[in-house]
C-alpha positions in Angstrom: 99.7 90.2 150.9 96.7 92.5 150.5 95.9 92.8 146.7 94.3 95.9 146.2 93.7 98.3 142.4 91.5 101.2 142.8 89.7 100.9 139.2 88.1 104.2 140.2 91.4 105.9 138.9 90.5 104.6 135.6 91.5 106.2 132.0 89.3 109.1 130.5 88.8 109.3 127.0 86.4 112.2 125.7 85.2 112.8 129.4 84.2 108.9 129.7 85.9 106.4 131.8 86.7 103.4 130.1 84.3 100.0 130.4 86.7 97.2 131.1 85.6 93.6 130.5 87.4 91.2 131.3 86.8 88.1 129.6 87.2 84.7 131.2 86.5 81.2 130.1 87.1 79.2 133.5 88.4 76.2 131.3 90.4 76.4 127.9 88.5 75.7 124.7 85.0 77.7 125.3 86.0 80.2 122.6 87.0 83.5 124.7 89.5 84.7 122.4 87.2 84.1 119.2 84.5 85.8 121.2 87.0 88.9 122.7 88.0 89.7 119.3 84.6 89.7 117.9 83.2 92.1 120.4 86.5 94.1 119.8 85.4 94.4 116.1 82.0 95.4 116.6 82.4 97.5 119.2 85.3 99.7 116.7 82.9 99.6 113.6 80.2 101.4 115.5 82.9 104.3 115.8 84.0 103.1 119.7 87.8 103.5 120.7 88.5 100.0 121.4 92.1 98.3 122.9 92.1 94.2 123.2 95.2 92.9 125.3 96.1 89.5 125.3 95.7 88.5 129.3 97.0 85.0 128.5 100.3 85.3 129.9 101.3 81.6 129.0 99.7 81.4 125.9 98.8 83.9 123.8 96.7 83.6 120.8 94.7 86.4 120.6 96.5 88.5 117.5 95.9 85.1 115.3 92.3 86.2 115.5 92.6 89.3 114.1 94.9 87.7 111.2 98.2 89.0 112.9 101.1 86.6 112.5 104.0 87.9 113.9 103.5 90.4 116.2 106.5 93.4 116.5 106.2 93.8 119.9 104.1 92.4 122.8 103.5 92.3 126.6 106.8 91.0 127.2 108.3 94.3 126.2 106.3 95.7 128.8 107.2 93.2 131.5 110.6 93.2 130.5 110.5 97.1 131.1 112.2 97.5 127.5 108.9 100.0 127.3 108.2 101.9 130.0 104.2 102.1 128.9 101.5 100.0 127.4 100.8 102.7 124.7 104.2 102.0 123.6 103.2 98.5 122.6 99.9 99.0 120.6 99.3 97.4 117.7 97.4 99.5 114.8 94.5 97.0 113.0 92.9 97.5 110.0 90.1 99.5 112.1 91.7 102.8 113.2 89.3 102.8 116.0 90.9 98.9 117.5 94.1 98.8 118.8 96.2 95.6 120.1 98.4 94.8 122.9 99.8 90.9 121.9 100.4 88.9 124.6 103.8 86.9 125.0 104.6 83.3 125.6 107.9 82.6 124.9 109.3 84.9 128.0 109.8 81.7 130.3 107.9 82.1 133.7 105.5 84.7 131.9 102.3 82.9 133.4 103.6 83.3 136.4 104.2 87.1 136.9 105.5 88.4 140.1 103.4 90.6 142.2 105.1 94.2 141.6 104.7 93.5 137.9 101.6 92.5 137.5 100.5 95.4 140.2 102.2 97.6 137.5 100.5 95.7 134.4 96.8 96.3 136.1 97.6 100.1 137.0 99.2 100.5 133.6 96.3 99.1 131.7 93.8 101.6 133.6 95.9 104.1 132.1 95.2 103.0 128.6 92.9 105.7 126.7 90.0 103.8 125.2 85.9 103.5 125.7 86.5 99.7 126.1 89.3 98.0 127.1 88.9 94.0 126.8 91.4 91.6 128.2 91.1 88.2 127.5 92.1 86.0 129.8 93.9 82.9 130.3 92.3 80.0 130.8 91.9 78.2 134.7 91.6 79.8 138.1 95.2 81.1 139.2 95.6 84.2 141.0 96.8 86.0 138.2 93.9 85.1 136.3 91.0 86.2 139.1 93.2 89.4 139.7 92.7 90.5 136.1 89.3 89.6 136.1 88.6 91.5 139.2 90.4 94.6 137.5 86.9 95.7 136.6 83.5 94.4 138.5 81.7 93.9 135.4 84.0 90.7 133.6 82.2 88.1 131.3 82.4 84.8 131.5 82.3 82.7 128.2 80.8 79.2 128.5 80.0 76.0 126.8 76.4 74.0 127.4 78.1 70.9 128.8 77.5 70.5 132.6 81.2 70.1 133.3 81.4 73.9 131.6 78.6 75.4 133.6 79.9 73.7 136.4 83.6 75.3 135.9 82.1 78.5 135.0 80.2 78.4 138.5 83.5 77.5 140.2 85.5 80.4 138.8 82.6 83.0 139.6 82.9 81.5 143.4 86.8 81.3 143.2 86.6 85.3 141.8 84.4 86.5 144.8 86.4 84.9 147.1 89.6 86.5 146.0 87.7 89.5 145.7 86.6 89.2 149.3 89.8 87.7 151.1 91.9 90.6 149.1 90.1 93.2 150.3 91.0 92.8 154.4 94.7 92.7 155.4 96.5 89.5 155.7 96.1 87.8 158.8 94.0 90.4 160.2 91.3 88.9 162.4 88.8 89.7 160.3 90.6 87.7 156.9 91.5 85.1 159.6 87.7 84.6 160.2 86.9 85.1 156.4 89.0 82.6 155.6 87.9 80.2 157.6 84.2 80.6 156.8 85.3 80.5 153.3 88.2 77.4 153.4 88.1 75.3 156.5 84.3 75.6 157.1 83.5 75.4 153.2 81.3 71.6 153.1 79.0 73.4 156.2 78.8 77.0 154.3 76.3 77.1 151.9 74.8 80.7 150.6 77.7 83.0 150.0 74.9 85.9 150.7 75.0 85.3 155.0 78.9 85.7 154.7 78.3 89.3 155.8 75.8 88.4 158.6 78.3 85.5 159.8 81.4 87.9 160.2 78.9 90.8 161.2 78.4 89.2 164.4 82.5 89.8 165.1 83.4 92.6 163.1 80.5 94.7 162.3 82.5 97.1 159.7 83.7 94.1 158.2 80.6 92.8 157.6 79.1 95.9 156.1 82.4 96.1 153.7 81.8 92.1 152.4 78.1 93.1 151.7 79.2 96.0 149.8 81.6 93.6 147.9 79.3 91.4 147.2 76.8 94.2 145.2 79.8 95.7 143.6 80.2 92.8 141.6 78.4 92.3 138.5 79.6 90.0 136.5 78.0 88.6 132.7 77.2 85.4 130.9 77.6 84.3 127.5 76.9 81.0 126.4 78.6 80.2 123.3 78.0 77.3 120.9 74.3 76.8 121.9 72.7 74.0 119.7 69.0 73.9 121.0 67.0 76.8 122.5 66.4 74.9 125.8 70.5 75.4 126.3 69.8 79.1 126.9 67.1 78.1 129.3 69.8 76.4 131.1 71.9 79.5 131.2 69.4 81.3 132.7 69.4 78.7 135.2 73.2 78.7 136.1 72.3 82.9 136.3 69.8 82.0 139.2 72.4 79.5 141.1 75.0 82.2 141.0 72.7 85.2 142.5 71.3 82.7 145.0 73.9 81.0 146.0 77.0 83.5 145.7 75.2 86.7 146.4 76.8 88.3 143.3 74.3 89.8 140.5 75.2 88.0 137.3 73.5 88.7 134.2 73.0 86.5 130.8 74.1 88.9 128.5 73.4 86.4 125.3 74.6 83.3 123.1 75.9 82.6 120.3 75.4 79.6 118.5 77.2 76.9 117.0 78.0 78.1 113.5 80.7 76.2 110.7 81.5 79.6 109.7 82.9 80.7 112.9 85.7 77.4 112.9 86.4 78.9 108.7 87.0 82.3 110.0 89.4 80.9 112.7 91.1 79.0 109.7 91.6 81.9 108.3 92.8 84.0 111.5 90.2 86.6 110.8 86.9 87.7 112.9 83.8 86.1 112.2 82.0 89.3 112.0 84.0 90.9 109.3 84.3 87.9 106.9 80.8 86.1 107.7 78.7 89.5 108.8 75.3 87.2 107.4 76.2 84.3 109.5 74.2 83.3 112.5 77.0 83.8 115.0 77.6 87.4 113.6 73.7 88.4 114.2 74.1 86.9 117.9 76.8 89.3 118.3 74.8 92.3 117.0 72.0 91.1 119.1 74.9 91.2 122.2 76.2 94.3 121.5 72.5 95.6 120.7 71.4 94.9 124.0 74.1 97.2 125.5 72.1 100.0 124.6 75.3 102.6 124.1 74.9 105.3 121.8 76.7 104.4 118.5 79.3 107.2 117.1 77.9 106.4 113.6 74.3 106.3 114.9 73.1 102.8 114.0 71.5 100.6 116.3 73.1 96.9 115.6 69.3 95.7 115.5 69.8 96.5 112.1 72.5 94.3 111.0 72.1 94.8 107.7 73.6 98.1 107.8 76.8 96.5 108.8 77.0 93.8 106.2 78.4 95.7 103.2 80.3 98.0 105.2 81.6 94.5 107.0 82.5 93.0 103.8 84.6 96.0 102.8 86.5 96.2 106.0 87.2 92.3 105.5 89.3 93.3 102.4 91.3 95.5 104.2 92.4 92.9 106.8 93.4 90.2 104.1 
């Protein structure tokens, strides 16, 4: 079946089309949710309009970050079609400007969502008024998982210095292009016929993912153009989380190189954030590192992050200037308690 969401038809808040990031971790344990709700956070205290959904379908954590025990209603509401609309299910936070949307795991068979609902979830969630929408996603490489990701071309992927992390996190960038890429042409259309089998059968001779448009350009010239067109749509982001030593980041930058050379797709190192005690005591006490740690080193990595994205603040403060945010951190923190 041809998967296809046009993100182009996007909510609008204010005139602005939401930024959705997706946020992936391509194995569990690299600290996505931690990481989602953090960003979440920051992104509200500098006056954005922020919604987090849970996107772990079989196991969601996401409101125990953001010190919610029991949430009164969650994605299963949605899926259940006992509400008809994701606004329905918002959860108010301490932050006027973050909302929630709690995933739910005890629905059995959640995980694995047929294809009208979660055609409906994806269209539903474009819907959703907001500056930035993140999703945090479950972890592995199922469909459901790459067709969440691919609900917006710029996704991050969170992950770990060990090689077998950089190594997953390379395989679920490939495995997202090539859903991206095979879902875009009709089933068992010549040109997906031919895809495919550049892509699967001829996979230990295929190297650069870059020639696929030449390759299939020799057959089906349009087709060629649209997989080239793919290919620079795409731009996905890197953050390597609990960095030890300074060379680790060097080695991200290195995993960014493999990906543009070898999978044609532009990603980009959007920062790190090191391995800090105070982010496991936050998580021990289901709140976000940032609001009960805002002098921590893992809090000034996310400033740095969120910095970097250059966007003009509502409340006018660069997060260069961290300091600004501590106090006003530190109150907010009581608020959430």
């Amino acid at each position: 079946m041809n998967y296809k969401i046009d993100t182009g038809t996007g909510s609008i808040l204010n005139g602005v089309r939401a930024k959705i990031w997706a946020v992936a971790g391509g194995k569990g344990g690299t600290g996505k949710s931690v990481i989602s709700a953090n960003l979440g956070v920051g992104l509200a205290s500098a006056g954005q309009q922020v919604i987090l959904i849970d996107g772990d379908l079989g196991g969601a954590n996401l409101h125990t970050c953001l010190n919610i025990r029991h949430p009164k209603t969650t994605l299963n509401d949605f899926l259940l079609n006992e509400k008809t609309d994701l606004k329905s299910i918002l959860l108010d936070t301490p932050l006027k400007t973050l909302k929630l949307i709690s995933g739910g795991s005890e629905f059995v068979g959640v995980a694995n969502i047929e294809y009208a609902k979660k055609t409906k979830l994806l269209r539903h969630i474009l819907l959703l008024p907001a500056d930035y929408i993140i999703v945090d996603l479950g972890a592995g490489q199922s469909y459901n998982t790459l067709d969440f990701f691919n609900l917006s071309n710029e996704g991050i992927i969170i992950c770990n210095p060990e090689p077998n992390a950089k190594l997953d996190a390379y395989s679920f960038i490939k495995n997202v292009v090539y859903r991206k890429i095979l879902t875009g042409f009709k089933a068992n259309s010549p040109e997906h016929q031919l895809i495919k089998k550049v892509l699967i059968e001829d996979r230990n001779k295929f190297l650069q993912l870059s020639t696929l448009s030449d390759i299939v350009g020799q057959t089906f010239a349009e087709a060629g153009s649209k997989i080239k067109a793919i290919l620079q749509s795409l731009r996905p982001h890197l953050i390597m989380n609990k960095i030890r030593r300074k060379n680790q980041i060097d080695e991200a930058v290195q995993l960014v190189a493999l990906v543009n050379e070898y999978l044609g797709v532009k990603l980009t190192f959007m920062g790190c954030v090191e391995e800090d005690a105070k982010v496991i005591d936050a998580s021990e006490k289901m709140m976000p590192f940032l609001l009960l740690y805002p002098r921590c080193t893992a809090s000034q990595n996310i400033y740095k992050i969120l910095d970097d994205l250059n966007f003009a603040s509502n409340n006018g403060r660069a997060f260069r200037y961290f300091s600004e945010f501590k106090k006003e951190m530190k109150e907010q923190a009581k608020e959430w308690k």
